[in-house]
RONUKOL-273343 format. One record per residue (C-alpha): x, y, z negated; residue in one letter. Coordinates in steps of 0.25 Angstrom, whole numbers, plus 5000, padded with zeros to 4 digits. Layout:
N
XYZa;...
***
This chain:
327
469954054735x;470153914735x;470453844722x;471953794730x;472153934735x;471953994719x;473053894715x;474153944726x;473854084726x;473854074711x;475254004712x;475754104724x;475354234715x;476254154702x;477454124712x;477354274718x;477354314704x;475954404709x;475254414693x;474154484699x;473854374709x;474054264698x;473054304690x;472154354700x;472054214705x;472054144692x;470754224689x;470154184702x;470354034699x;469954064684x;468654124690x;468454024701x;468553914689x;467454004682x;466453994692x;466453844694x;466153834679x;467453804674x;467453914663x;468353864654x;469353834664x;469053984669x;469354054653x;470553974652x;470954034665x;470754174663x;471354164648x;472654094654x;472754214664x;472554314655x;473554254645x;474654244656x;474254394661x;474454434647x;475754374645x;476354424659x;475854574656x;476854544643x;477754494649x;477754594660x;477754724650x;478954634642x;479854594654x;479554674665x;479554824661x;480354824651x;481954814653x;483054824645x;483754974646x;485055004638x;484955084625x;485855204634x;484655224644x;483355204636x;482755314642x;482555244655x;481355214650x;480755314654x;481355334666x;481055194672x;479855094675x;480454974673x;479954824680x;480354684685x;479454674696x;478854544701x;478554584714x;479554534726x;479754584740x;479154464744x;477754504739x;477754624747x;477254674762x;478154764769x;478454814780x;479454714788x;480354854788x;480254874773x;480354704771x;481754704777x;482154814769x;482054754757x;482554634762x;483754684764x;484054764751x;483554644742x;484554544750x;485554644750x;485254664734x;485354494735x;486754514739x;487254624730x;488454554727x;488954514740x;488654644746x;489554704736x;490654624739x;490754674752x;490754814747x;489254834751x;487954884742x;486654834746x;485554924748x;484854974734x;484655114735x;483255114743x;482255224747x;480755174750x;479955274759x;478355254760x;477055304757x;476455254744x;475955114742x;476855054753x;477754974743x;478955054741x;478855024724x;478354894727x;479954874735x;480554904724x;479854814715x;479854694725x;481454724725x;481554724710x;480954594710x;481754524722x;482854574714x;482154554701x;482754664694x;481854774687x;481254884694x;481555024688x;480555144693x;480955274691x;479855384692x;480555504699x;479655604697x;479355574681x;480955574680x;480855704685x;479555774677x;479955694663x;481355734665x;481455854668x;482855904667x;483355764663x;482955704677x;484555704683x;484955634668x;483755544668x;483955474683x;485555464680x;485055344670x;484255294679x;485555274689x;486355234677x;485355134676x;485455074689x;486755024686x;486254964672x;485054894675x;484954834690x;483654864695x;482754924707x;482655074703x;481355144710x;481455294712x;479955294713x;479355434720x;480755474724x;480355584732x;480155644718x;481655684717x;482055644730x;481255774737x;482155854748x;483155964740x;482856064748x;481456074746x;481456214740x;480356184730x;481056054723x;481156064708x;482656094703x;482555964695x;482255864706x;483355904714x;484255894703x;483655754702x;483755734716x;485155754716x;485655664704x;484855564711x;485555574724x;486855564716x;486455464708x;485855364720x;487255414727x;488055354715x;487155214712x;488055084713x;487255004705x;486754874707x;484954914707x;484254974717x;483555124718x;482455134727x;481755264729x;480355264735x;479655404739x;478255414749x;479055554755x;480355534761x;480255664769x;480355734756x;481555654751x;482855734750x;483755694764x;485055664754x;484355544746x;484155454761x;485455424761x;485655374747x;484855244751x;485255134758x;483755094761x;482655184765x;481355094767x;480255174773x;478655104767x;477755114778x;476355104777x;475854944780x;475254904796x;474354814796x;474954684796x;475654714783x;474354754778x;473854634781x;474854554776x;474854654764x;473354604762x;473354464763x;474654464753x;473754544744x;472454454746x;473154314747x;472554254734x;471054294739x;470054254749x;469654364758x;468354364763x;468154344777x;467954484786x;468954594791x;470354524793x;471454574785x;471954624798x;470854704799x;470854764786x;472454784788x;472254874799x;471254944792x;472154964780x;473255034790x;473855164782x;473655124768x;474855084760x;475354944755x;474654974741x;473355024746x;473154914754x;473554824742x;472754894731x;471454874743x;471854724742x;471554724727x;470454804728x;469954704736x;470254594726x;469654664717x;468254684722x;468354524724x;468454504711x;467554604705x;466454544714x;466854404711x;467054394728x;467854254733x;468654344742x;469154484746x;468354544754x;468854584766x;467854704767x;468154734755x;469654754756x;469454844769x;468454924760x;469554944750x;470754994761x;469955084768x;469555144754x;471055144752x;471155234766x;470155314761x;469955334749x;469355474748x;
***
């Protein structure tokens, strides 16, 4: 990559607030300065990186994950993952579908107040629906940070096997906290609780579970938003799709949005000449959004390792089809 095409994608990745990008970059030109014998420059580099990555993990540990919780509802703690993602909608690659969906609920959430006025809610009880890896808990990040209110992940099935017999008492705070702390709430493996009633086999405790929940969802008026995401919504109970205002179905990516999926992913890199994205993309048909991602990295990686000036295309076809087939 060209010395001018460092500097803007080094300035893109700061503006897109992409950490990972940043420094990625800054290396390179770090390392390009090296290699043209410029090593002090190149030290002074690497150490002001590593102080700056220093100082955001600090800051990240300080300010992002920890939030204050009243006195009353300390054991939240243990009940919640707490953030304040970064990540925008923007940054992502959806389904035009999926894109419009969101777009809606986050300019409805825009004019909370006005709606309200007219004696209308906006949308803020979703269910995401999708095989793994197709960006359901990316969403709900991307929401938390166009709204740029914390992210609260609840992990249904540890609520359940921690809390055995406390599980109805321990989800009643985390209701009661929706109206205290406005934020996205992510009901992460949903179909943990959420499973059909009538299945026989059900433990006594989950349908109890189940049921506060359905109460609890019915009751809601607070200001956050509850998303539930679950890979099987065959298995859901029929009572629960009518408690959201938004089902949003995650398909797997076509090709084009595969494509566009990795030239997002490889925008601050060279690739080396070769197969065309669009060949790869087709190839790369039936895997997820994250598979496809982690292949781009892959890619980047063996770049780095073999101190390469691009991504090899060969190489990043070699990494999804080991993704296909990994056994």
């Amino acid at each position: 990559m060209a010395a001018a095409e460092k500097i803007k994608a080094l300035l893109q990745s700061y503006g897109d607030g992409d950490d990972n990008r940043f420094y990625s970059t800054a290396m390179q030109i770090a390392a390009a300065e090296a290699k043209k014998g410029h090593t002090k420059l190149a030290e002074e580099l690497k150490g002001l990186i590593e102080k700056i990555k220093s100082k955001r993990n600090i800051d990240s540990v300080s300010k992002t994950r920890i939030l204050p919780i009243n006195e009353a509802q300390r054991e939240l703690k243990d009940l919640l993952e707490v953030y304040r993602p970064h990540i925008k909608t923007k940054d992502m690659v959806l389904t035009e579908q999926v894109s419009e969906a969101i777009k809606r609920i986050l300019s409805e959430q825009q004019k909370f107040d006005q709606l309200l006025q007219h004696n209308l809610e906006p949308r803020r009880k979703l269910l995401l629906v999708g095989p793994p890896g197709c960006g359901k808990t990316m969403t709900a990040k991307a929401i938390a940070g166009d709204l740029e209110i914390p992210l609260f992940i609840i992990r249904l099935d540890g609520l359940i096997s921690r809390y055995m017999g406390e599980s109805i008492s321990k989800l009643k705070l985390i209701f009661d906290s929706m109206y205290q702390h406005r934020a996205v709430y992510l009901f992460d493996e949903f179909d943990s609780i959420g499973s059909n009633r009538s299945y026989g086999n059900e433990v006594g405790e989950i349908k109890r579970v189940l049921n506060s929940f359905l109460m609890n969802i019915e009751k809601d008026k607070s200001n956050s938003l509850l998303i539930a995401a679950t890979n099987i919504p065959e298995s859901l109970d029929k009572a629960l799709f009518r408690r959201f205002d938004d089902i949003i179905q995650y398909p797997l990516p076509n090709d084009k949005e595969i494509a566009l999926l990795i030239a997002v992913q490889l925008k601050s890199y060279s690739i080396e000449k070769g197969k065309s994205i669009n060949v790869i993309a087709k190839e790369a048909v039936g895997l997820s959004f994250a598979d496809i991602s982690n292949a781009c990295k892959d890619a980047i990686k063996e770049m780095i390792v073999h101190n390469s000036k691009n991504v090899s295309s060969t190489t990043l076809l070699k990494f999804i089809k080991n993704k296909k087939n990994p056994y």
